[in-house]
Biopython code that builds the backbone (N, CA, C, O; Angstrom):
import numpy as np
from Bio.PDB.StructureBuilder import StructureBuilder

atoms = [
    (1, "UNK", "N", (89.334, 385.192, 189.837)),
    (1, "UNK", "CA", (89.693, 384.321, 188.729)),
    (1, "UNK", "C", (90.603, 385.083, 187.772)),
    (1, "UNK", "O", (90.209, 385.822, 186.870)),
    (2, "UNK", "N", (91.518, 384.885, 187.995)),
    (2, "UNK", "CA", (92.768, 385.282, 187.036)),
    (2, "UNK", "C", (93.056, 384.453, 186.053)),
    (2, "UNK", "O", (93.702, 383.454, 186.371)),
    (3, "UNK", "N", (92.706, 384.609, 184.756)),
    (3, "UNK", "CA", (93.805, 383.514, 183.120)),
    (3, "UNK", "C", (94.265, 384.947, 182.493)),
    (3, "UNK", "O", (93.854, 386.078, 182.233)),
    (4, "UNK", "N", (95.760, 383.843, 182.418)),
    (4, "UNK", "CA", (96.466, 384.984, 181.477)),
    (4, "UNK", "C", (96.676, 383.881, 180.490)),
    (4, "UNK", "O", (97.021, 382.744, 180.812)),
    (5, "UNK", "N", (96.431, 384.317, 179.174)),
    (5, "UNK", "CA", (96.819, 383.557, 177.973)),
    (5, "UNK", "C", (97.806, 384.489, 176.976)),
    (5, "UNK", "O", (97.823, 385.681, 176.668)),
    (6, "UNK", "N", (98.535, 383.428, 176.670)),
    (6, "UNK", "CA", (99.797, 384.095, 176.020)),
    (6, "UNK", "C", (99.241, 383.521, 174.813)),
    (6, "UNK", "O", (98.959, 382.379, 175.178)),
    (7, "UNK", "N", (98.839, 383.648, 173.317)),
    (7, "UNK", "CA", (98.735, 383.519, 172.061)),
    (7, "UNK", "C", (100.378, 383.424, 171.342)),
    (7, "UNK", "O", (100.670, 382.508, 170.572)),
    (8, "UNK", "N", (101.080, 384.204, 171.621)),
    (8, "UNK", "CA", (102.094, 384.387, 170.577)),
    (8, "UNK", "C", (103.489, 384.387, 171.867)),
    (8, "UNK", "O", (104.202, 385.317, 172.246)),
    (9, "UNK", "N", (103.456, 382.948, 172.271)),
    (9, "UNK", "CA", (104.836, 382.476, 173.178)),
    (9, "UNK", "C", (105.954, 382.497, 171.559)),
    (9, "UNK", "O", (105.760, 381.953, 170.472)),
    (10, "UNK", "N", (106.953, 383.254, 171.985)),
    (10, "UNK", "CA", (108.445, 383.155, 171.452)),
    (10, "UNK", "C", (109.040, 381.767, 171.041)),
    (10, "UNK", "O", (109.701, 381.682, 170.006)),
    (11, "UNK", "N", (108.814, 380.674, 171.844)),
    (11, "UNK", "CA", (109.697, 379.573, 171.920)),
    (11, "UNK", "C", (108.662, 378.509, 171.573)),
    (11, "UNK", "O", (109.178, 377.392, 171.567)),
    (12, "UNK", "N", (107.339, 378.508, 171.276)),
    (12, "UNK", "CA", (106.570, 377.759, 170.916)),
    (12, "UNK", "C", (107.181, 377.082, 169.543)),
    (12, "UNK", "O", (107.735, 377.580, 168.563)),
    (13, "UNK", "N", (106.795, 375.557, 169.945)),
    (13, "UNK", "CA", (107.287, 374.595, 168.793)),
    (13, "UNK", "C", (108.813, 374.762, 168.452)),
    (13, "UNK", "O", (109.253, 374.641, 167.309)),
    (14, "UNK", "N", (109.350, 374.966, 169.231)),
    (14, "UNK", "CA", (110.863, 375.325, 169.081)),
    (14, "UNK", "C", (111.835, 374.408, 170.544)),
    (14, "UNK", "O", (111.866, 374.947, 171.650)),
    (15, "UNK", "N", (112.493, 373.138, 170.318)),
    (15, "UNK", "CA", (113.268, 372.890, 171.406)),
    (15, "UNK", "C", (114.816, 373.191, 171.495)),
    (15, "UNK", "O", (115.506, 373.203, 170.475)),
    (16, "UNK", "N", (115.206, 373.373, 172.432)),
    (16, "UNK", "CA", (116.385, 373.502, 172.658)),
    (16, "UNK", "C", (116.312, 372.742, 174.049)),
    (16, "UNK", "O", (116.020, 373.200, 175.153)),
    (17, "UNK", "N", (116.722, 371.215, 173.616)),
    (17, "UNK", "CA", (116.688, 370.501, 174.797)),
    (17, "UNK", "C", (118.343, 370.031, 174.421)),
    (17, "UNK", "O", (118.621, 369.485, 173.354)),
    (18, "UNK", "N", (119.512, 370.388, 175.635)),
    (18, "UNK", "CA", (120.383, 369.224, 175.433)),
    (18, "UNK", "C", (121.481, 370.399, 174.339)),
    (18, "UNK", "O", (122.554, 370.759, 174.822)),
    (19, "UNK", "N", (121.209, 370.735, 173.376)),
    (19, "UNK", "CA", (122.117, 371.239, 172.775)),
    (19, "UNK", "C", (122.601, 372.648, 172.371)),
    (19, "UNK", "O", (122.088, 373.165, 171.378)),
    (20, "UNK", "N", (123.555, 373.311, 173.071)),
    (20, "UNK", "CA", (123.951, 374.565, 173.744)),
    (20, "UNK", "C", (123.620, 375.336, 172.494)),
    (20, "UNK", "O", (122.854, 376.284, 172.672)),
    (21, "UNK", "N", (124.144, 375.071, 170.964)),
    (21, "UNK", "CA", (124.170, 375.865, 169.441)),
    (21, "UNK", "C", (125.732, 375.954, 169.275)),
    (21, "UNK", "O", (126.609, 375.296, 168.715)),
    (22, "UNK", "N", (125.627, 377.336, 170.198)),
    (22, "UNK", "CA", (126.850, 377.900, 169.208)),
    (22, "UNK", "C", (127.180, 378.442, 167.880)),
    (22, "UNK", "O", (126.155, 378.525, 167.203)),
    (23, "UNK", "N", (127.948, 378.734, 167.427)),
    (23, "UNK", "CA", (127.901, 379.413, 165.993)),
    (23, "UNK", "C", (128.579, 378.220, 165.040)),
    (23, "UNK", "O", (128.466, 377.855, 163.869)),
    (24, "UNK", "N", (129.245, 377.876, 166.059)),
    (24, "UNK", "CA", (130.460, 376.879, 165.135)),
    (24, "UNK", "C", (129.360, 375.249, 164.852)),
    (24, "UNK", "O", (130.035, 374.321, 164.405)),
    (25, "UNK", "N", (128.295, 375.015, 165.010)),
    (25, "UNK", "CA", (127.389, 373.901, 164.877)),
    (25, "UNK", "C", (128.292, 372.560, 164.841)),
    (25, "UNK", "O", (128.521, 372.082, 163.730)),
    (26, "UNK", "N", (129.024, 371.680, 166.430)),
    (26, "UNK", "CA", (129.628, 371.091, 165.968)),
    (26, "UNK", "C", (128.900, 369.551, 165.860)),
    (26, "UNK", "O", (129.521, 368.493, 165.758)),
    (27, "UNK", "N", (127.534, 369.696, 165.906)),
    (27, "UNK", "CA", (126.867, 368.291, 165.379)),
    (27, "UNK", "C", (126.959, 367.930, 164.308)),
    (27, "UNK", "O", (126.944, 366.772, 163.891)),
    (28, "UNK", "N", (127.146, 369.617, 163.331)),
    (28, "UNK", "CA", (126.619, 369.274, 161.659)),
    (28, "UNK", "C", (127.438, 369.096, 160.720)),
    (28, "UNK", "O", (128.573, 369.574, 160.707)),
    (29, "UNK", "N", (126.950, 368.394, 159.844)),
    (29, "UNK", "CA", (127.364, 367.284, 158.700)),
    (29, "UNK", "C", (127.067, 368.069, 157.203)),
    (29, "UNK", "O", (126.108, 368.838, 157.263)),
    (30, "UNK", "N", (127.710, 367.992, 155.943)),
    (30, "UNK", "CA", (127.144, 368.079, 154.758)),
    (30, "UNK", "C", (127.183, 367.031, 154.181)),
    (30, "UNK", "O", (128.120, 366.235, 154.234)),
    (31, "UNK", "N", (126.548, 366.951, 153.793)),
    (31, "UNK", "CA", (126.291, 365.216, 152.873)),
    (31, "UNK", "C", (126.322, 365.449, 151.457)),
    (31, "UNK", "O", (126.224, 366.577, 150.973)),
    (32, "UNK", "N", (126.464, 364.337, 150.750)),
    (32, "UNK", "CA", (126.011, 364.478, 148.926)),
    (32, "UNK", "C", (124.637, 363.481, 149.277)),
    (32, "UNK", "O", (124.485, 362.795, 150.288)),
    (33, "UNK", "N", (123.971, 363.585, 148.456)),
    (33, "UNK", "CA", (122.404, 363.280, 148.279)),
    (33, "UNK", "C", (122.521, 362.767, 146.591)),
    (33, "UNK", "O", (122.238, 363.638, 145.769)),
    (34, "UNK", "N", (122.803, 361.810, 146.218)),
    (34, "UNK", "CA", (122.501, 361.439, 144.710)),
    (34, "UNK", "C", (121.301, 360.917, 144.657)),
    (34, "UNK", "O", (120.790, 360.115, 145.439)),
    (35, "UNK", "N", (120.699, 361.581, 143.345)),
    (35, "UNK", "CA", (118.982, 360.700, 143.199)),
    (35, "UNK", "C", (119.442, 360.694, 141.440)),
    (35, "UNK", "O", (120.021, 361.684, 140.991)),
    (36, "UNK", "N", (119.243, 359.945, 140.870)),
    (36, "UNK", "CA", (119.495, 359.621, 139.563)),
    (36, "UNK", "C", (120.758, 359.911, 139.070)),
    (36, "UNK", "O", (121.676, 359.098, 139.179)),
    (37, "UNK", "N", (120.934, 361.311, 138.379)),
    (37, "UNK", "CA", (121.860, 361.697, 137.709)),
    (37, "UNK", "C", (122.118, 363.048, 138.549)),
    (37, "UNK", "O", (123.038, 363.825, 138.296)),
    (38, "UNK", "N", (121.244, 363.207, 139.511)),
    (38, "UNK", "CA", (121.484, 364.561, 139.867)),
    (38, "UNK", "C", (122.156, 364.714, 141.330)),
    (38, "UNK", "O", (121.404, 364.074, 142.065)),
    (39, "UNK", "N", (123.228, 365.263, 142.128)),
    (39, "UNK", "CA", (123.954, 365.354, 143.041)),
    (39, "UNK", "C", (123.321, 366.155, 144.301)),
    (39, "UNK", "O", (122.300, 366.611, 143.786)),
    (40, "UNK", "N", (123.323, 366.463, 145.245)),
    (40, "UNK", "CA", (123.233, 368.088, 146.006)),
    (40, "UNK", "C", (123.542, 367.664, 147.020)),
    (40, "UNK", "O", (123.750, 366.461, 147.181)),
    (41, "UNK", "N", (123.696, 368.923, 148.356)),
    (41, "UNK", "CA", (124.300, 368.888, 149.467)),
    (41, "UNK", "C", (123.313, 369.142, 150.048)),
    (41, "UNK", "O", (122.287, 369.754, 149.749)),
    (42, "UNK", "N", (123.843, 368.376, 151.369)),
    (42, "UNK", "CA", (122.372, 368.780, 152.276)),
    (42, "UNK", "C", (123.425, 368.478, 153.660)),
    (42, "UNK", "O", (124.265, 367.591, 153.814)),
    (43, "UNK", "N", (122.962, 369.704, 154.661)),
    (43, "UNK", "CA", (123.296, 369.763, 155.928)),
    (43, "UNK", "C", (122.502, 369.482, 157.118)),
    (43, "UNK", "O", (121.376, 369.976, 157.180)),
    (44, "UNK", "N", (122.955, 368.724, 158.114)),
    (44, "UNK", "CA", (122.013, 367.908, 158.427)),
    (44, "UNK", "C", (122.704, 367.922, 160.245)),
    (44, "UNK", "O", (123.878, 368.275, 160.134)),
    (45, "UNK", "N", (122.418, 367.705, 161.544)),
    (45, "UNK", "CA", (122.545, 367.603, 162.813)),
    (45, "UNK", "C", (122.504, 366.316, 162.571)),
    (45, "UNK", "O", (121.608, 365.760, 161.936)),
    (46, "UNK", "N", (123.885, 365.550, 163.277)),
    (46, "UNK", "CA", (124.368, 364.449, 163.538)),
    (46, "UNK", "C", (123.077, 363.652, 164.428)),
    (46, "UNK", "O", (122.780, 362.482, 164.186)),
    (47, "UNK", "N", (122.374, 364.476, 165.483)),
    (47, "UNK", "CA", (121.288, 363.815, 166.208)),
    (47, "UNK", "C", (119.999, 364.004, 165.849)),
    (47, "UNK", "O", (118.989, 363.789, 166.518)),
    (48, "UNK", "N", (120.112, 364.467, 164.627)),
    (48, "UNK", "CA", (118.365, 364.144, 163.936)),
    (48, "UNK", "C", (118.316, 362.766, 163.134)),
    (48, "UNK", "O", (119.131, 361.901, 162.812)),
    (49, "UNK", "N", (116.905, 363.006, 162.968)),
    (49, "UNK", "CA", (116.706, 361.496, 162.545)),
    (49, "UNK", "C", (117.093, 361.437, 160.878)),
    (49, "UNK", "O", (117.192, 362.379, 160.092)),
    (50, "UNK", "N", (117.266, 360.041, 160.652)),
    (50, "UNK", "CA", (117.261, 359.434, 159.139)),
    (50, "UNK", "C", (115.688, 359.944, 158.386)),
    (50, "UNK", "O", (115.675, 360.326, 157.216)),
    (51, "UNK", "N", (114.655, 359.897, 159.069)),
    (51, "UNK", "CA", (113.625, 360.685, 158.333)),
    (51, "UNK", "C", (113.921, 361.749, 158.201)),
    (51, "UNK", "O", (114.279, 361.994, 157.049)),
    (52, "UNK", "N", (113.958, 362.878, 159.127)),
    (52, "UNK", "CA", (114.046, 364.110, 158.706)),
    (52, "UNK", "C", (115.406, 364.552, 157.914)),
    (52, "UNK", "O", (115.660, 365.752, 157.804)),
    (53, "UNK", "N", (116.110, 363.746, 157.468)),
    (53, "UNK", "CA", (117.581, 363.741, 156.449)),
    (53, "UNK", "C", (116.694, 363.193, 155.272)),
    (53, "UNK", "O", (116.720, 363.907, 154.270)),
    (54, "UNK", "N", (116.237, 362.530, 155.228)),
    (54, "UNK", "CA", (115.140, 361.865, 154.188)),
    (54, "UNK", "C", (114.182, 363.194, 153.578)),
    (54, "UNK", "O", (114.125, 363.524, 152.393)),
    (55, "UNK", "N", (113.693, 363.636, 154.350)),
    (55, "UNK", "CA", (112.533, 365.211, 153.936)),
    (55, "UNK", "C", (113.656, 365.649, 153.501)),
    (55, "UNK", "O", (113.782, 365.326, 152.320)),
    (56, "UNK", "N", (114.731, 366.364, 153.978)),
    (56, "UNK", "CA", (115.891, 367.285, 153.555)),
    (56, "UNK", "C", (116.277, 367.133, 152.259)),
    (56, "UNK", "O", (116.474, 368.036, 151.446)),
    (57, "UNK", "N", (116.405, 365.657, 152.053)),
    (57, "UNK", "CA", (116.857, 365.080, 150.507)),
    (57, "UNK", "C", (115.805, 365.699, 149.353)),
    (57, "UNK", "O", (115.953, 366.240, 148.257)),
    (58, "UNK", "N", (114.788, 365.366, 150.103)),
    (58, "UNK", "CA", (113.556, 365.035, 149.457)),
    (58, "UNK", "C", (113.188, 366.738, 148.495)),
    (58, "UNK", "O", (112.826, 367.011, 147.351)),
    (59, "UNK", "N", (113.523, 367.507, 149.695)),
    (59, "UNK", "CA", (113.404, 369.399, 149.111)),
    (59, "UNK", "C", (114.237, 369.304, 148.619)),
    (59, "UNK", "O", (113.959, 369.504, 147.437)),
    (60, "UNK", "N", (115.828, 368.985, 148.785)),
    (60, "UNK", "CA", (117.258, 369.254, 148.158)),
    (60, "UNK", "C", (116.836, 368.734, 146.449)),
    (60, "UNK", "O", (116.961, 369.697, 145.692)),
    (61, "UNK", "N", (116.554, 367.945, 146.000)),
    (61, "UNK", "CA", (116.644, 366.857, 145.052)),
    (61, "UNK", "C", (115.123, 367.858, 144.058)),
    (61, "UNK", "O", (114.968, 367.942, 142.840)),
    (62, "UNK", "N", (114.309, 368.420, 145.117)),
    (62, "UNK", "CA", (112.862, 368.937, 144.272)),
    (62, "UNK", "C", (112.261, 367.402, 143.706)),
    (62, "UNK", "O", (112.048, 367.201, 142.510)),
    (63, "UNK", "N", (112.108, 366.711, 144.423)),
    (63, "UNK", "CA", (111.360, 365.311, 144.013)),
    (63, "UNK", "C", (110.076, 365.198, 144.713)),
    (63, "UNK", "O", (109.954, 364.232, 145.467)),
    (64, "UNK", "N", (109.029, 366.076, 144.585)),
    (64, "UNK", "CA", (107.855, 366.088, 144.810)),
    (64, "UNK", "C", (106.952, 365.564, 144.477)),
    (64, "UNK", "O", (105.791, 365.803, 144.808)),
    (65, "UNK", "N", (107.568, 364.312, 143.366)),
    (65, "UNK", "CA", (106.547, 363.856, 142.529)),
    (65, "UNK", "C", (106.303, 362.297, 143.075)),
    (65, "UNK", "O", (105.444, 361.535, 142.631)),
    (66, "UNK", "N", (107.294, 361.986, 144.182)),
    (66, "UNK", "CA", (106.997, 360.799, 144.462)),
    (66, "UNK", "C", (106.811, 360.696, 145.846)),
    (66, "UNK", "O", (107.665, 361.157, 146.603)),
    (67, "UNK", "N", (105.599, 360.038, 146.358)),
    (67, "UNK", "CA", (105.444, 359.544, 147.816)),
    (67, "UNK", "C", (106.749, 359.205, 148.581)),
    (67, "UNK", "O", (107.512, 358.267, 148.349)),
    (68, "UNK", "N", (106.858, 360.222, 149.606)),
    (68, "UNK", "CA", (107.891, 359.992, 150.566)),
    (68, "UNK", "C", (108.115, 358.445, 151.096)),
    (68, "UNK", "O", (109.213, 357.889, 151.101)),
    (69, "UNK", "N", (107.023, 357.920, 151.488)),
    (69, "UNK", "CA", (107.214, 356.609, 151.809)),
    (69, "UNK", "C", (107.660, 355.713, 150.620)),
    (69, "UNK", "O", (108.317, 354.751, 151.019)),
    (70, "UNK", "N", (107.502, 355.752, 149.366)),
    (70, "UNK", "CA", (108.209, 355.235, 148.423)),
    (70, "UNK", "C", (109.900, 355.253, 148.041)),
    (70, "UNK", "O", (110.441, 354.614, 147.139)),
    (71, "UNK", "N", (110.640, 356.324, 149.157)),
    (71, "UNK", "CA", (111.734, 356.791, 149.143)),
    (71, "UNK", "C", (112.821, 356.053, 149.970)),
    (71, "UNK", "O", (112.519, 355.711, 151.114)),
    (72, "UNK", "N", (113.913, 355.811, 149.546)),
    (72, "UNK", "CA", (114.557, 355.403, 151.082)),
    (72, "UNK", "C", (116.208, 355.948, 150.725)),
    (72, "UNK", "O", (116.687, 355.908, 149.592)),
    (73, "UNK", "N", (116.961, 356.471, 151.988)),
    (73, "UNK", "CA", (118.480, 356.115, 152.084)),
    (73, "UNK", "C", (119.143, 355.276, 152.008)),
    (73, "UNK", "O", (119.075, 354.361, 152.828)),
    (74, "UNK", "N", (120.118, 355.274, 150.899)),
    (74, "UNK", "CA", (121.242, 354.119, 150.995)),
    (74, "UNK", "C", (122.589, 354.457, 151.196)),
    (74, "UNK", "O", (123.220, 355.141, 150.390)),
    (75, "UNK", "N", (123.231, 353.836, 152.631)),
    (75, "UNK", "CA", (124.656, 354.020, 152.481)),
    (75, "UNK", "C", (125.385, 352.962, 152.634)),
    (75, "UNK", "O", (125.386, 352.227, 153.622)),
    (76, "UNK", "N", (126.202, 352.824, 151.393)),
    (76, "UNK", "CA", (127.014, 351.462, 150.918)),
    (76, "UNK", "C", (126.234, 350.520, 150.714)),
    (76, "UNK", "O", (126.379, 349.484, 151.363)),
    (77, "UNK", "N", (125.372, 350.622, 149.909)),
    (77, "UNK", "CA", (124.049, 349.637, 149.624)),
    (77, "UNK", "C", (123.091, 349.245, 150.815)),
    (77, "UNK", "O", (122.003, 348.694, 150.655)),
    (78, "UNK", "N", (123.615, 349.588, 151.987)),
    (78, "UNK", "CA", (122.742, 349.339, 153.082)),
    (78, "UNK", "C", (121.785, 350.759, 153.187)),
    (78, "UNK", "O", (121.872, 351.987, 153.184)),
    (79, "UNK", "N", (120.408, 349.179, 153.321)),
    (79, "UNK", "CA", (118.960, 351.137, 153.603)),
    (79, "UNK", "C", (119.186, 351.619, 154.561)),
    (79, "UNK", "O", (119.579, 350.758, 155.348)),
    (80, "UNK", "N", (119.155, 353.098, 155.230)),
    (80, "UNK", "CA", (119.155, 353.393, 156.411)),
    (80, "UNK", "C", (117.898, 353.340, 156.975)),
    (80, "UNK", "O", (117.049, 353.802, 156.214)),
    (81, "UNK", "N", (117.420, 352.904, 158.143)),
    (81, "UNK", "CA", (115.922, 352.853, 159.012)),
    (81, "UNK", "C", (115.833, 354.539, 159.452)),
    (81, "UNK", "O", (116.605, 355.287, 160.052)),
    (82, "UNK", "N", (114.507, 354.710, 158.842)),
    (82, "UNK", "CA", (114.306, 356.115, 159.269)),
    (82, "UNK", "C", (114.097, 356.177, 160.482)),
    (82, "UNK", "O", (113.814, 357.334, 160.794)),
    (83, "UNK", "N", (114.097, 355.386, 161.455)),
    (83, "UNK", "CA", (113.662, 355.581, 162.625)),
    (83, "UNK", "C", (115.030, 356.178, 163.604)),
    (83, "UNK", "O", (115.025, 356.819, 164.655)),
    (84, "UNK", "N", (115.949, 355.759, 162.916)),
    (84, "UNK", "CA", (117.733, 356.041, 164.109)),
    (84, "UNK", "C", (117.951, 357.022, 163.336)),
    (84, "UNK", "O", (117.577, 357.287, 162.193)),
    (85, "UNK", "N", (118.985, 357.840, 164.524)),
    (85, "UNK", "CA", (119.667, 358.854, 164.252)),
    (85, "UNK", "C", (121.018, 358.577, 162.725)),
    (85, "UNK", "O", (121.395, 357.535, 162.188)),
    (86, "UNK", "N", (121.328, 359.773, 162.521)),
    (86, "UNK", "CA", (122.274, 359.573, 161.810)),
    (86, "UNK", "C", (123.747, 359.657, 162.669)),
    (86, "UNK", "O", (124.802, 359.635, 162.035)),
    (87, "UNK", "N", (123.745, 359.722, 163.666)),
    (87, "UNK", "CA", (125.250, 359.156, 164.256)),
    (87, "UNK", "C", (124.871, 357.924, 164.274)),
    (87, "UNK", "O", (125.933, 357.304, 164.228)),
    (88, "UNK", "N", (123.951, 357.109, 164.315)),
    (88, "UNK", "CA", (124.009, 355.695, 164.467)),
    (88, "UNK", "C", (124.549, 355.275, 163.183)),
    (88, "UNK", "O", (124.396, 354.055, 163.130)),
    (89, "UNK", "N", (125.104, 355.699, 162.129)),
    (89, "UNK", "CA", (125.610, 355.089, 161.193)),
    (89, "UNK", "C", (126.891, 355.619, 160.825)),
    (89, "UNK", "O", (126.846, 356.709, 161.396)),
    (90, "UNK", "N", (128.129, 355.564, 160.184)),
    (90, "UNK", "CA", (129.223, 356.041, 159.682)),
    (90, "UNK", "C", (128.841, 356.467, 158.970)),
    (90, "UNK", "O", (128.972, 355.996, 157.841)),
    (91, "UNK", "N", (128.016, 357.812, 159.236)),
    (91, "UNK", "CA", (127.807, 358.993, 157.923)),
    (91, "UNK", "C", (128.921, 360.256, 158.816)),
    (91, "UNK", "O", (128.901, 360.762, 159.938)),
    (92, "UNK", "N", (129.731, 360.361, 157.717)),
    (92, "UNK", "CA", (130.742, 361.410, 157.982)),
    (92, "UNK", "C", (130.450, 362.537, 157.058)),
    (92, "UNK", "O", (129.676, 362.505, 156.102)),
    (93, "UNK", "N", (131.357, 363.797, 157.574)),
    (93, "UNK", "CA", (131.227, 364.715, 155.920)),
    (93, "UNK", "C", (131.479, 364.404, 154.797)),
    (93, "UNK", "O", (132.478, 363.712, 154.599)),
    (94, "UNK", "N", (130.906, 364.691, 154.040)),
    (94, "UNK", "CA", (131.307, 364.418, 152.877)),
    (94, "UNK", "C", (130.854, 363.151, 151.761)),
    (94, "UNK", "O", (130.886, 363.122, 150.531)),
    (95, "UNK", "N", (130.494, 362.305, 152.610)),
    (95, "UNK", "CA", (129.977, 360.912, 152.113)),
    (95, "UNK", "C", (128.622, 361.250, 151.072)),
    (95, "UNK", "O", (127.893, 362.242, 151.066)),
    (96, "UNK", "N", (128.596, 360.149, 150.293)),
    (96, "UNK", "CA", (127.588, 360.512, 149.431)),
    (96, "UNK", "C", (126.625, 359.378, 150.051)),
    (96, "UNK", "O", (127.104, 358.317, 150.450)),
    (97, "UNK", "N", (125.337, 359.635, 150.108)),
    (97, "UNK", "CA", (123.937, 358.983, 150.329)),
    (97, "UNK", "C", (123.204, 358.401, 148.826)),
    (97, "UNK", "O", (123.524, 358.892, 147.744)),
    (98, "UNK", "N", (122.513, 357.648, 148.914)),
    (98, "UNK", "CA", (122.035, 357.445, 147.582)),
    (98, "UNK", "C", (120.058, 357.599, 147.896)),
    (98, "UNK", "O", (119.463, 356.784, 148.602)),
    (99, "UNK", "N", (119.389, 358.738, 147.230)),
    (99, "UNK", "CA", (118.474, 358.354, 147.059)),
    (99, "UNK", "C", (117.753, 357.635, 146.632)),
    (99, "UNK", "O", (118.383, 357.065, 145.741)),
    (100, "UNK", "N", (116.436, 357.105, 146.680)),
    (100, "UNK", "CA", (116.213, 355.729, 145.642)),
    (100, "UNK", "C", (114.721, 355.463, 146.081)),
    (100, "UNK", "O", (114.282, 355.680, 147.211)),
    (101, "UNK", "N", (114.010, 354.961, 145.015)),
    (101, "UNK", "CA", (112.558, 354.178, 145.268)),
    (101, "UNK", "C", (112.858, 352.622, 146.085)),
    (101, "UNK", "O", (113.850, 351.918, 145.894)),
    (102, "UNK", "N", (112.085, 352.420, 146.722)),
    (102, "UNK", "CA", (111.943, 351.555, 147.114)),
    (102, "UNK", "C", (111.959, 350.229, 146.652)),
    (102, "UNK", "O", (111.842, 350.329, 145.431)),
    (103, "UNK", "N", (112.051, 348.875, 146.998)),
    (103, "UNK", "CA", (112.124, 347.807, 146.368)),
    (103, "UNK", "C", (110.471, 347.382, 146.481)),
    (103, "UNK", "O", (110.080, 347.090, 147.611)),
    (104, "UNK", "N", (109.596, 347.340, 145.486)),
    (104, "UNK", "CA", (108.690, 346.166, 145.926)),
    (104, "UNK", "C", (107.190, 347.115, 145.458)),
    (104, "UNK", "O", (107.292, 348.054, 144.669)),
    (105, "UNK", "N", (106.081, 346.783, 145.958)),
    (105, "UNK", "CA", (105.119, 347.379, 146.265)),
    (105, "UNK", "C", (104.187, 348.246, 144.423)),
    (105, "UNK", "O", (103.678, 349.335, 144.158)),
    (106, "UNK", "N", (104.461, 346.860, 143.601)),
    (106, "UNK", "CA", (104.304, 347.453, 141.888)),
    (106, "UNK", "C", (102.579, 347.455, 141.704)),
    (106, "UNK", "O", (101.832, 348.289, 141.192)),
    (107, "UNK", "N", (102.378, 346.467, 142.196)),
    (107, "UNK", "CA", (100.349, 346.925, 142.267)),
    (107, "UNK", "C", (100.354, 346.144, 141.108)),
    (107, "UNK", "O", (101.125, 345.375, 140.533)),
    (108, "UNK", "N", (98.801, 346.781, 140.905)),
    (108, "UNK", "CA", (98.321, 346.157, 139.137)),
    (108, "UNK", "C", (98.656, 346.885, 138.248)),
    (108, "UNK", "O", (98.071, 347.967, 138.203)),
    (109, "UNK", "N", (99.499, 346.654, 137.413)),
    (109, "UNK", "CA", (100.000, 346.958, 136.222)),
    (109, "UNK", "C", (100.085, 345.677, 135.037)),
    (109, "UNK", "O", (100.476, 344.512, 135.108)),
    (110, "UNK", "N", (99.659, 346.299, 134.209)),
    (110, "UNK", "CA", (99.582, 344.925, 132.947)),
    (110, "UNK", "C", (100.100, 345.882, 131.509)),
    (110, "UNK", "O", (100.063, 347.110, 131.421)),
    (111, "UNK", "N", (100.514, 345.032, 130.596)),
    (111, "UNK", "CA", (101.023, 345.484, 129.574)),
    (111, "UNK", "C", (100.117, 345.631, 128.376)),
    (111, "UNK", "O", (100.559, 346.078, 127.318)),
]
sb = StructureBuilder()
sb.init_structure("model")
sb.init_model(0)
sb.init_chain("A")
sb.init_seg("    ")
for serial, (resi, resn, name, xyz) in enumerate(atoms, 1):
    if name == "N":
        sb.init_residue(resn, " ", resi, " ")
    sb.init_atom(name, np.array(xyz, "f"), 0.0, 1.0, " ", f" {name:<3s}", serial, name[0])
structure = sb.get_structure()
């Protein structure tokens, strides 16, 4: 009975499925990220998702104070679905994104 267990694999939680690197990264994008009054850049792989551009915003911006799911992307007033990639949309360099709360969902509140 031979087990060999490896504890500390190199490549664990790490894929490299599909995309060679390179130095020159030619998937990636910088974006503007506006959330109120405040601007920032965020770099982002053309084939990741609208969520994980969403988290990115989310550290870029330091907006920890509000439920991620309360959050959404807007480009050209249209929300982006966190579920598609960001090549699925005409996000180029440079374009600005709009952060933003969500529409809806106010609860009980009384004056």
């Amino acid at each position: 009975m031979n087990e060999h267990v490896h504890n500390n694999a190199p490549d664990q939680g790490v894929s490299n499925s599909g995309n060679g690197g390179g130095s020159g990264h030619p998937n990636q994008i910088t974006v503007n990220i506006r959330y109120q009054s405040e601007t920032v850049q965020v770099t982002i792989n053309q084939n990741e998702s609208i969520n994980a551009l969403l988290e990115q915003a989310i550290k870029a911006t330091e907006n920890n104070s509000v439920d991620k799911d309360r959050l959404q992307l807007k480009l050209g007033g249209t929300v982006l679905d966190l579920k598609n990639k960001v090549s699925d949309y005409a996000i180029q360099e440079g374009v600005t994104l709009v952060l933003s709360l969500t529409a809806g969902g106010g609860g009980n509140y009384s004056l």
